[in-house]
Each structure stands twice: as structure tokens, then as C-alpha cells.
Phi, psi and omega in degrees: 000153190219164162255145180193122178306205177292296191278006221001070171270336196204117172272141195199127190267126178256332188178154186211111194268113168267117177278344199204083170314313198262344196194140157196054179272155175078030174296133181230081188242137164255154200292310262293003138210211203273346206199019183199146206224160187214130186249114182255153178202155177254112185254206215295144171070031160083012174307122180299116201204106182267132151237141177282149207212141148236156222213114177270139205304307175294354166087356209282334195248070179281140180223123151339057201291312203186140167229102181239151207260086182251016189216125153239034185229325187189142171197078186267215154044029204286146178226148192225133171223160183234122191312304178208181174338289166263343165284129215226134224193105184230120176269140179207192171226131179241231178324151148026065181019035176275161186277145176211094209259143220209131148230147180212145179275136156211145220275146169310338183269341169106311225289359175237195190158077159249143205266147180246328178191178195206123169267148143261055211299339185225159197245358213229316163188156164194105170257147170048056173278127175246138173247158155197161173264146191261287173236192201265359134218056180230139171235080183239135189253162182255135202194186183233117185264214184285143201037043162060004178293156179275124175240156176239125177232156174214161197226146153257156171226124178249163207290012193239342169084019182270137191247121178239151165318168162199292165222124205218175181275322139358262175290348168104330201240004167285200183236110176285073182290002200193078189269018156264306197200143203195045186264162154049053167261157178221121160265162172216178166241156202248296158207206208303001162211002169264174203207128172240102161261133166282148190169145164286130178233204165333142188044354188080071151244158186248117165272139153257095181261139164251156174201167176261117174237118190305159201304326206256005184017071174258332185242113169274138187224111157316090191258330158186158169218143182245118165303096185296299247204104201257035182242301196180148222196081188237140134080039188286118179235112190229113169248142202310170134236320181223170170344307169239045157199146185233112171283141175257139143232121221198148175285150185217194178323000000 
């Protein structure tokens, strides 16, 4: 945990917890109340393992809550959102490095963790994942699929955490957007249907691409992409800053 003034002149490390002795990579942490957080990470031999955390408002106390193993073959790439009050929404690389999207309920205090259903939305890969929400039960996430290309799939998720397909590598129907390279994204929402990813592409250039995805997300759309970074474009982190403008931060040459 760190402090940081108004202005940010001064940063300050307040504590620091090790959760994962042997491994704790491919992290994804969220919010779920005022004071308690759910982390999914591929902990020791890539095992897939979400733990609950509580965090005191001055940053002095990270406590462990409750921890569960919902991937035991594989749980990399993890991207984690959270759906409703309890419900929970995990984009992952599970079995035999395939996409697999997981909900799970957790109680506001952290003190459970149950898994409610399991998609295998891509049979072939799913790596370098972003989930995000589309509407109040639309999803769509952004990955690196098969022969390593960029793809867009979407879901419905209902407040019961039942995971259904809409257009997916599954069903045969999703958006191959990227037929070289589709590594190391980050989606955003733009407004009430566009959509913007940062993501590696062709030769590992950092591409930014957009697209429009309809509310019930039957429909995917390409709307333009711009090349930044005409070297190398790794580990891509992209956030609003105002209405029309965004910072990226990515490893570059």
C-alpha cells in the first residue's frame, strides 16, 4: 500500500504483504467494499487461486480472508470485474492454455469465495486478457487467441453469476481484429458503445485500436487504429483521463 499527496509530489509505501510465497503472477485485484479487496493470480506451478483481503483505510494492515484454488491446472492472464454487490467475473487462460471465463460470489466482508459457473469460450487459446463491461449483464473481453491473433468476444452474465456465450471462438462468431499478433491488452469503454484497445501487434508495435460494441453485444465493429510505437509496445496499461483523452503506459523499445 503507498500514500500520496493532492498534488502528487510524494509518494510513500506504507506496507507491504506477501500473499504468495512460491508464485504470484498474472494479478487482477478489485475492490469489493470499503475496506476488502479479491485478488485472482496464478500462484505456485500457475495454479489459478482468488484470495480475499482486508486493507484499513490508512493502508498500515493487509490481512488475508479466505482463499480458493478455482483453476488446478492452470489460471494465468487473469483479468477479474465485478458484475454486481457479489458477483464476480474472471477472464482467464485455464486448462490446456485455453479461454475460459469463471464467476463467483463474494459476500462484502471477503469471508467466502464461491465459484457459480464456468465458460470455455475459446477451445484453441486465450492469453493477455481484458474483460470489461458492456452493459449492466454484457461483457466483452479482448485476448490473444489462436496463432497468437487479436480477438473480441462477448457475454451476457446475469446477477446469479450464470455465464451465457453471444459471440465468442465457441460459438464460431467472434471478432478476429488482428490477424498477426493480439498480445498484451488493455480495453476501455469510451462511451455508451465505443470501445478503446491498447494492445501489441504486428512486428510488437503498439497499436491502439477502436471499436463499437452493441449493448446486448451481437454486434462488433472495427471503427480505426493508430500505430504509436513503431519498435515495441509491451505490459500496456490504458485509462480515461477526461471525456476524449487517454494515457497509455507500456514498455517500449
Amino acid at each position: 500500500t503507498f500514500t500520496m499527496s493532492a498534488d502528487g509530489e510524494t509518494i510513500t509505501k506504507v506496507a507491504a504483504f506477501e500473499f504468495a510465497p512460491n508464485n504470484g503472477q498474472h494479478n487482477s485485484l478489485v475492490q469489493v467494499d470499503s475496506d476488502t479487496y479479491a485478488l485472482a493470480f496464478a500462484a505456485a506451478e500457475n495454479v489459478g487461486r482468488i484470495t480475499t483481503f482486508t486493507i484499513s483505510a490508512d493502508g498500515e494492515t493487509i490481512t488475508s480472508v479466505r482463499s480458493l484454488i478455482h483453476a488446478p491446472n492452470n489460471g494465468e492472464h487473469n483479468s477479474l470485474v465485478q458484475v454486481d454487490s457479489d458477483t464476480y467475473a474472471l477472464a482467464y487462460e485455464g486448462n490446456n492454455n485455453d479461454g475460459w471465463i469463471s464467476t463467483f460470489t463474494i459476500p462484502a466482508d471477503g469471508s467466502s469465495i464461491t465459484k457459480v459457473d464456468t465458460l470455455e469460450h475459446d477451445t484453441e487459446r486465450g492469453t493477455h486478457n481484458s474483460l470489461v463491461q458492456v452493459d449492466s449483464d454484457t461483457y466483452a473481453l479482448a485476448y490473444r487467441g489462436d496463432n497468437f491473433d487479436g480477438f473480441i468476444s462477448t457475454f451476457t452474465i446475469d446477477s446469479d453469476g450464470n455465464i451465457t456465450a453471444v459471440k465468442t471462438q465457441s460459438e464460431g462468431n467472434n471478432l478476429e481484429h488482428d490477424t498477426d499478433n493480439g498480445s498484451n491488452n488493455s480495453l476501455v469503454q469510451v462511451d455508451s458503445d465505443t470501445y478503446a484497445l491498447a494492445y501489441r501487434g504486428t512486428d510488437d508495435d503498439g497499436f491502439i485500436s477502436t471499436f463499437t460494441i452493441s449493448d446486448d453485444g451481437e454486434t462488433i465493429t472495427k471503427v480505426a487504429t493508430l500505430e504509436h510505437d513503431t519498435d515495441n509496445a509491451e505490459r500496456n496499461s490504458l485509462v480515461q483521463v477526461d471525456s476524449d483523452t487517454y494515457a497509455l503506459a507500456y514498455r517500449g523499445t
